[in-house]
N, C-alpha and C positions, 0 to 999 in steps of 0.2 A: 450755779446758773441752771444745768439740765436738769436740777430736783426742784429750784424754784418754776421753772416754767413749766414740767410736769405737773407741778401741787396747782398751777394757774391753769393749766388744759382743762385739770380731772374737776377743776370746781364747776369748770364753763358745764363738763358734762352733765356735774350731778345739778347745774342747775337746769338743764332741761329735762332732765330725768324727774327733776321735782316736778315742772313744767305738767310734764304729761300723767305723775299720777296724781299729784296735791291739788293745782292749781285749774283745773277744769271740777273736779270734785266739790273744791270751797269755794268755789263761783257758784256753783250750783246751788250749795246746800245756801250760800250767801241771797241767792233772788229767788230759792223756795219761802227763807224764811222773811223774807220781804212781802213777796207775797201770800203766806199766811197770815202778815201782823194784816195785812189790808183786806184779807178774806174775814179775818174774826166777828169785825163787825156786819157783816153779812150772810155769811155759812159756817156753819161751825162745822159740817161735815166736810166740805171742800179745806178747811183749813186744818181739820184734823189728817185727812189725805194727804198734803204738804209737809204734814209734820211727822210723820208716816214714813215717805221717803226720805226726810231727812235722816230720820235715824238709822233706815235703812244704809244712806249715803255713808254717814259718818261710820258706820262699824264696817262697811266696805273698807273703807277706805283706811281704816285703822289696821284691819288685815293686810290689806299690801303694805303698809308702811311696816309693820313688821316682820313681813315676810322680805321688803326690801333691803329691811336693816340689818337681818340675816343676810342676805345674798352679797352685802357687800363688805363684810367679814371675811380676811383671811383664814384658810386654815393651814394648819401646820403640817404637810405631809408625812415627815418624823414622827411627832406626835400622835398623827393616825394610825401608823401600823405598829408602833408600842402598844398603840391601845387594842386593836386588832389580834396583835401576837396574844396578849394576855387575855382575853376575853376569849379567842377560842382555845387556848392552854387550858383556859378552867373549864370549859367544857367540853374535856380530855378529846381534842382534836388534835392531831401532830399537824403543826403549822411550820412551814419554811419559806422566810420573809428574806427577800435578795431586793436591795435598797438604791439600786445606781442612779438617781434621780440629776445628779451635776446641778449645774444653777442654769434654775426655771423661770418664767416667768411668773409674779404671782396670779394671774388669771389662771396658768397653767397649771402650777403648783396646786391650788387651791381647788379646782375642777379635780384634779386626780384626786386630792381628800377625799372629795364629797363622794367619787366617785369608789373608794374604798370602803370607806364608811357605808354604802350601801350594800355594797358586796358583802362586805363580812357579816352584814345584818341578813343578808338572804341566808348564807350559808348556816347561820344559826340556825335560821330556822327551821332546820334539818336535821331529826333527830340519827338517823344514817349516815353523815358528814362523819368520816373518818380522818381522812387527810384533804389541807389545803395549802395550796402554794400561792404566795403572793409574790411578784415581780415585777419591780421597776427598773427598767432600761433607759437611760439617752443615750445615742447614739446616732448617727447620719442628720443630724437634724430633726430629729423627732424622738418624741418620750412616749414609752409602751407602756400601760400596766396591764397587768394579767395576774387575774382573780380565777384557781382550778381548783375544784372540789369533785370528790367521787360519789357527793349523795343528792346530787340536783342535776335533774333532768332541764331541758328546753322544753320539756313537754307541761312543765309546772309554771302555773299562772304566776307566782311570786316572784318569778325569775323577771318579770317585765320590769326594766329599771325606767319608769314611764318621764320624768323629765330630762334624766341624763341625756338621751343622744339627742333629742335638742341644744343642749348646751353644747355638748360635745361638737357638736354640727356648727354651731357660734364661731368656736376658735377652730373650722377648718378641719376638725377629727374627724375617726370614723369609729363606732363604738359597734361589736357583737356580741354575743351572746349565745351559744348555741353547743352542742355534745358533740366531742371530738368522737377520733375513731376508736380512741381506746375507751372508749367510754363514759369519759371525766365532761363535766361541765367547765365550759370555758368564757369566762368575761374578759373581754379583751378590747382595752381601749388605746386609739393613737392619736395623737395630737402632733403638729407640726410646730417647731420652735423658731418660727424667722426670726429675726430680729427687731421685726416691728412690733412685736410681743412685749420685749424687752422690760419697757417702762409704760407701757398704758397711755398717757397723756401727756409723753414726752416725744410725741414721733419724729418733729419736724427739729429739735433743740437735739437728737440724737442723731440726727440725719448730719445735721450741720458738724458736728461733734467728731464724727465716722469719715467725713469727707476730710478733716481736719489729718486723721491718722495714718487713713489711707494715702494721701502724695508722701508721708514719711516710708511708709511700706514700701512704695512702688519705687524710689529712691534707693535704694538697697540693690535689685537685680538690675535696676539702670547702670549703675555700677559695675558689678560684676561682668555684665556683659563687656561694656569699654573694656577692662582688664584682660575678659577673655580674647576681645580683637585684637588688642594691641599686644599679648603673646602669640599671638597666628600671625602677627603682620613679623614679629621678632625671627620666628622659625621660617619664614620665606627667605628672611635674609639672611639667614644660616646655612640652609639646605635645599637643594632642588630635587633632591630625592622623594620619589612619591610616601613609598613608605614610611619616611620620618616624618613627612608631614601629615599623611595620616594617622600616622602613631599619638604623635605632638596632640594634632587638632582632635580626636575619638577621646585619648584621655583630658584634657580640658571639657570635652561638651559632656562626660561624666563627671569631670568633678561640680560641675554646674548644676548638674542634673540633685546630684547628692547634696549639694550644699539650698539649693532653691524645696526640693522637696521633704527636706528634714532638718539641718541648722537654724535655715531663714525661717523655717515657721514658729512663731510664736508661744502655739501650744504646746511647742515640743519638749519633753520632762527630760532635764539636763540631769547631768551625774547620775545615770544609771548605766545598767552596764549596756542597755543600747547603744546608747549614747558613747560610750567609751571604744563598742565595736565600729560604729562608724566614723568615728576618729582612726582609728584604724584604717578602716578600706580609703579615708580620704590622704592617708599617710601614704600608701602604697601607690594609688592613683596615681600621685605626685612623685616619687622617687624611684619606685620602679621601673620605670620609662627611661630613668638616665643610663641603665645597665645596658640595651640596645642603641643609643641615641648618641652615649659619652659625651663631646664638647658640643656638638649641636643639641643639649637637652634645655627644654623651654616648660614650664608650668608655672604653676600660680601658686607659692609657695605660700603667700600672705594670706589663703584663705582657711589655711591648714593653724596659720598663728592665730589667724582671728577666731577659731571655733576652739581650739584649745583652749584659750582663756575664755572663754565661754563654759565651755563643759568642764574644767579641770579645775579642782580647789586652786586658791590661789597662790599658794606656795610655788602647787608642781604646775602648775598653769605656766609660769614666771619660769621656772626650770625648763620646762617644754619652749619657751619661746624664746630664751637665750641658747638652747641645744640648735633649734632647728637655725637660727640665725646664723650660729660658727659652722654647721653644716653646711650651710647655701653658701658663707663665704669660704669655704674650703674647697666648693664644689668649682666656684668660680676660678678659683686660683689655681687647682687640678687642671681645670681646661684652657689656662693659658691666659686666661685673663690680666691685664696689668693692674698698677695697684691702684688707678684713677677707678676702671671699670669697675673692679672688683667693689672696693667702697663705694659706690655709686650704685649698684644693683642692690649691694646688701642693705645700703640705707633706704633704697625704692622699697625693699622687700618690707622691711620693719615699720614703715612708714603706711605701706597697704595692710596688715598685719595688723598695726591695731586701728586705722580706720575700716577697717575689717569688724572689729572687736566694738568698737566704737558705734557704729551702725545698727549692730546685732542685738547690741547694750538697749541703742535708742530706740530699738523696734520694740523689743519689750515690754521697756518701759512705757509706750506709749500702751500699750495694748493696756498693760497694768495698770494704766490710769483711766483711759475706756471702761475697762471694766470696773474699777472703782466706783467713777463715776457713775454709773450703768446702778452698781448694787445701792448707790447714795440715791439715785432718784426713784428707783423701785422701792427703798425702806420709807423715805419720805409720801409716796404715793402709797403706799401700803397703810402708814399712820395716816396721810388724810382721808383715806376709805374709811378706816376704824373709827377715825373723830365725826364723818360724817353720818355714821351708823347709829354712834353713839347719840347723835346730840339727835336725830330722826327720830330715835324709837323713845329719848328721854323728852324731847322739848315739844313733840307733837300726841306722844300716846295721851297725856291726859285732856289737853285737848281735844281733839277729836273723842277721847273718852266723855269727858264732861259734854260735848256738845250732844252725842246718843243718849246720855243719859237723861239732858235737861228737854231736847226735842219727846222725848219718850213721854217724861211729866208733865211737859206744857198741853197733849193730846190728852193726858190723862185728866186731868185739872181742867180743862179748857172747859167742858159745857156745865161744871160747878162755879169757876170763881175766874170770869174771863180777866178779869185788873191783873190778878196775880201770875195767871197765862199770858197774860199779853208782858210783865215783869221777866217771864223767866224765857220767852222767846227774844226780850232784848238782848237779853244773855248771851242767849246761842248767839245773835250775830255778834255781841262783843266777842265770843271767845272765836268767832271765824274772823273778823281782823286777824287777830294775834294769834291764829294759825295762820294766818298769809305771813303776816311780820315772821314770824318765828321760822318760814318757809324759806323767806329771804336772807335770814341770819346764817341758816344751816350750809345753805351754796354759799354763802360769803365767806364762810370761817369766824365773822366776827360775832357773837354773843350775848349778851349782858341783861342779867333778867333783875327784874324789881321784886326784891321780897317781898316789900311790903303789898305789892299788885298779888302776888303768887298766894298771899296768906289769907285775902280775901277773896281771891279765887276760891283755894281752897275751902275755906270758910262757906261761901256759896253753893260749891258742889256739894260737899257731905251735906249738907243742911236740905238739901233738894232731893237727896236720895232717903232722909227721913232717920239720918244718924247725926246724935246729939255730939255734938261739938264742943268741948273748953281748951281755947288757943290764948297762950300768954308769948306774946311776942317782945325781944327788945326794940327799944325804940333808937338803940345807939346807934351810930352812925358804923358801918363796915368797911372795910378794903372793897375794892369791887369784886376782882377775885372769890373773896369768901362768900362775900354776898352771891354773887351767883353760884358757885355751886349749893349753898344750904337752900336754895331756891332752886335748885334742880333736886335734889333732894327730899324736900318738900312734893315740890309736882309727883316724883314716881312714887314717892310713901302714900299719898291721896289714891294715886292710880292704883294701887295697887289695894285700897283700903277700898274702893269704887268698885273691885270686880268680885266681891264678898256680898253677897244678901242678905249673911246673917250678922254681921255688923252691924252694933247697934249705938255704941257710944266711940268716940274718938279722942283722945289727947294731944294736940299737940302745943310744946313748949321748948322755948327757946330761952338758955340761961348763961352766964359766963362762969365757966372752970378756971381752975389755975391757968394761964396762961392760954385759953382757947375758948372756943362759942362750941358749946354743944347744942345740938338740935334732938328733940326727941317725939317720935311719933309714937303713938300706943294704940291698939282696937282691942276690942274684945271678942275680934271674931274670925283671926286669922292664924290658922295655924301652920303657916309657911310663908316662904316667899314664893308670888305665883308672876312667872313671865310667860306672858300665854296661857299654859299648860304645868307649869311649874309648881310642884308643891314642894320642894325642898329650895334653897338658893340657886335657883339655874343647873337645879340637875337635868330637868325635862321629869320629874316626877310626877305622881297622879295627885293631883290636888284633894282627893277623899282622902287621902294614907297622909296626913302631915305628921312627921318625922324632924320634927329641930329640937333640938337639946337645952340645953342653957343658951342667952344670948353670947355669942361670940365674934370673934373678929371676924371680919370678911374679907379674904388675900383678893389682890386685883384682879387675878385670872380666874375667879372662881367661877366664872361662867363664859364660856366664850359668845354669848349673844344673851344672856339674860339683864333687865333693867339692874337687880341687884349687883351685877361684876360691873356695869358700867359707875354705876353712884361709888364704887369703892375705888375703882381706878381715878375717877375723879376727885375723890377725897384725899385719896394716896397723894396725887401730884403736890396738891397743898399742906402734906406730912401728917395730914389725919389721920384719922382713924374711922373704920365705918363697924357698926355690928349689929346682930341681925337676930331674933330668937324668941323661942316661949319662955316668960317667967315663970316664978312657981306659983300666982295665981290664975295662969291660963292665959296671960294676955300677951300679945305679940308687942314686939318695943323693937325700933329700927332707931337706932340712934349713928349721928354722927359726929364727929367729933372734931373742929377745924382748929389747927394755934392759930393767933392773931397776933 
């Protein structure tokens, strides 16, 4: 329930997030290009101006969308400083990486990546960088990192980490930057971990969640209290001696003390030898006092039962708690007790002893299912961040691409052959619909694209950009599933055949294999896969240097924000296959491969 209503918060969010960058954007570029179609026949310069900013509009707005679809990508803090360690290893830098990170939130998490990731990229770039130390701390409610290097001044412009304390500032941190006294440069960021961190768009189903746990918690010292009154009210009617009942009552409000500030909590790492020492002192507390005290002695034997089997394997757990039981009934029957009393105390004892045990059990457990819970709605909200990234940067880039491109050729065309300008301005507004539609799908979570729409899209874009076209399509009927991914497929193979100039002819063709629908896109003028900037699959490589081998498979993670990692993780799901590469005649071939 807290990971459903988390994934239903974070959608409400990302659909105002789309709100505020999509949807004032394609309103716009939707009543420029309305009013270009109605300017045409009047001013071709006024409507060339309209078609001007649209394209201005649309490449805007394709830049935030993928700088958005980045931003809402986890990263892997783990991940980052392996890559960190190795990367200044090989550029014989002695690096020592201290990792104490506990479990974060992923805003938090993922802020300190990025925030590494950049540090170690400054530090590179530092031919004087001898040593660096990197260090992640949680502790007191808050997570530190600290990036120290002995070859980067504050006085060096590079050192500006110019978005970070922004963000950092977002979640409440406070980030520095600046030369200690021994002379080391120091990046040093802190972030605060409350709980409302936790799950992101689960606050209110966590709140309710945590109120749930808490009357179990506070149910525990409510308890112990009663027990400790009702032993003070025992030793008044024992003894009118001050000192025994100071004695009595100073050790009981320490074993309270001990048991509230280290058994009863939750966090506390049982079966070590901590743990085994304050078994101990809670041992003594309670029997040591009978040496002065003799038949007036009074304590709380059951709390000493109840932490034992708590802390002690269960064997000797079970040993300890049959010892200390013939102890208290031998204490009782030393002091004169009759055989009603005596079995009567000793069965009280045994009886608070494991509701003792019983208690301590359930606080745990509770906490352990809290947290469960907790890690269940953050992995849930973690995957709809990534789904929402993915289908943003896949279902909208060509889009918004096709629409810059065909606004760009209807100004270009327009005061040569106005019918075919005014053709390919209807265009743009059909494909701003279906970047609104496609807008609405993405905050929905729900999906489902038409091939057969996607293939005459496609067909219309290339063809507008002045690259020859031969598409053979099946006409058979699909699963929806396959159909839509080979139609997201499609869309980022086009987009990505769109941002090439020197493409000039295009393939694509759809056939059935044994057992599966392959899809194949081919150009002749692409020699990588380019996301943004990308000339290899999602390296961040320079698109002049294309570097791909043979076509090969594409692993799901092979890009943590490139369109190619996202087409493979969605082929994946469906047990396909995706791959990506130069032939031996030069031409790039992205195929995929679905079973049906």
């Amino acid at each position: 329930e807290l990971a459903q209503r988390a994934v239903a918060e974070q959608r409400l969010a990302f659909a105002r997030d789309l709100h505020d960058l999509l949807g004032l954007s394609l309103s716009a570029i939707a009543l420029k290009g309305e009013l270009a179609q109605r300017l045409m026949r009047k001013s071709v310069e006024a409507a060339k101006t309209e078609l001007g900013e649209i394209t201005a509009t649309a490449q805007r707005t394709l830049s935030d969308v993928r700088a958005v679809s980045h931003g809402y990508r986890e990263l892997s803090l783990e991940k980052e400083s392996r890559t960190a360690e190795t990367l200044l290893s090989a550029s014989e830098i002695a690096v020592r990486v201290h990792l104490d990170q506990g479990d974060l939130p992923v805003q938090a998490r993922t802020l300190l990546a990025k925030v590494l990731r950049e540090g170690v990229t400054n530090v590179l770039r530092y031919s004087d960088v001898e040593h660096c130390e990197i260090d992640v701390r949680h502790h007191d409610g808050k997570v530190t990192l600290e990036i120290t290097n002995d070859g980067v001044t504050a006085d060096d412009p590079a050192t500006t980490l110019a978005p970070l304390p922004d963000e950092v500032a977002a979640l409440g941190g406070t980030a520095t930057a600046k030369t200690g006294p021994d002379g080391r440069f120091r990046l040093r960021v802190e972030l605060p971990v409350p709980e409302r961190l936790a799950t992101g768009g689960a606050h209110e189903a966590e709140r309710q969640a945590e109120t749930e746990s808490k009357r179990i918690r506070r149910l525990l010292p409510v308890v112990m209290s009663l027990m400790a009154c009702g032993a003070t009210l025992h030793v008044l009617e024992l003894t009118t001696q001050p000192w025994q009942v100071i004695l009595v009552v100073g050790s009981i409000v320490a074993l309270l003390a001990l048991q509230f500030s280290y058994f009863n909590r939750p966090a506390t790492n049982l079966r070590t030898a901590q743990s085994y020492g304050m078994l101990f002192v809670q041992a003594c507390l309670i029997y040591l006092p009978l040496l002065p005290l003799g038949p007036n002695w009074v304590s709380l034997p059951g709390l000493l039962i109840g932490s034992s089997l708590l802390v002690l394997p269960p064997v000797a757990g079970w040993v300890f708690f049959a010892l200390n039981i013939a102890a208290y009934a031998e204490i009782q029957r030393i002091s004169g007790a009759d055989i009603t009393s005596t079995v009567f105390y000793t069965a009280a004892t045994v009886m608070t002893g494991l509701a003792v045990f019983g208690l301590l059990w359930l606080v745990r457990l509770v906490t352990e299912l809290d947290n469960t819970r907790r890690r269940l709605a953050e992995m849930a909200l973690a995957e709809e961040r990534l789904r929402f990234a993915r289908d943003l940067h896949d279902l909208l880039g060509m889009s918004l691409s096709a629409i810059a491109l065909k606004s760009e050729l209807t100004a270009r065309i327009l005061p040569l052959d106005r019918h075919r300008a005014a053709d390919e301005l209807a265009e743009v507004l059909g494909l701003t619909r279906q970047a609104l539609s496609d807008v609405r799908s993405v905050a929905s979570g729900y999906r489902e694209l038409s091939l057969a729409s996607e293939s005459r899209t496609a067909k219309s874009v290339l063809t507008s950009a002045d690259v020859r076209v031969r598409m053979e399509m099946l006409e058979d009927e699909l699963p929806t599933p396959v159909r839509t991914v080979l139609a997201v497929v499609l869309r980022e193979g086009v987009t990505n055949v769109l941002r090439h100039s020197r493409v000039e002819s295009c393939e694509i063709a759809m056939y059935r294999t044994d057992g599966g629908i392959s899809l194949d896109i081919v150009n002749d003028g692409v020699g990588g896969w380019r996301d943004g900037q990308a000339g290899n699959p999602g390296d961040g490589g320079n698109p002049a240097e294309p570097v791909v081998p043979a076509p090969r498979a594409v692993p799901r993670d092979s890009s943590p924000g490139s369109g190619i990692g996202n087409l493979s993780h969605r082929v994946a799901d469906l047990g396909g296959e995706l791959t990506a590469g130069v032939e031996p005649d030069g031409r790039f071939r992205l195929r995929a491969v679905v079973p049906v």
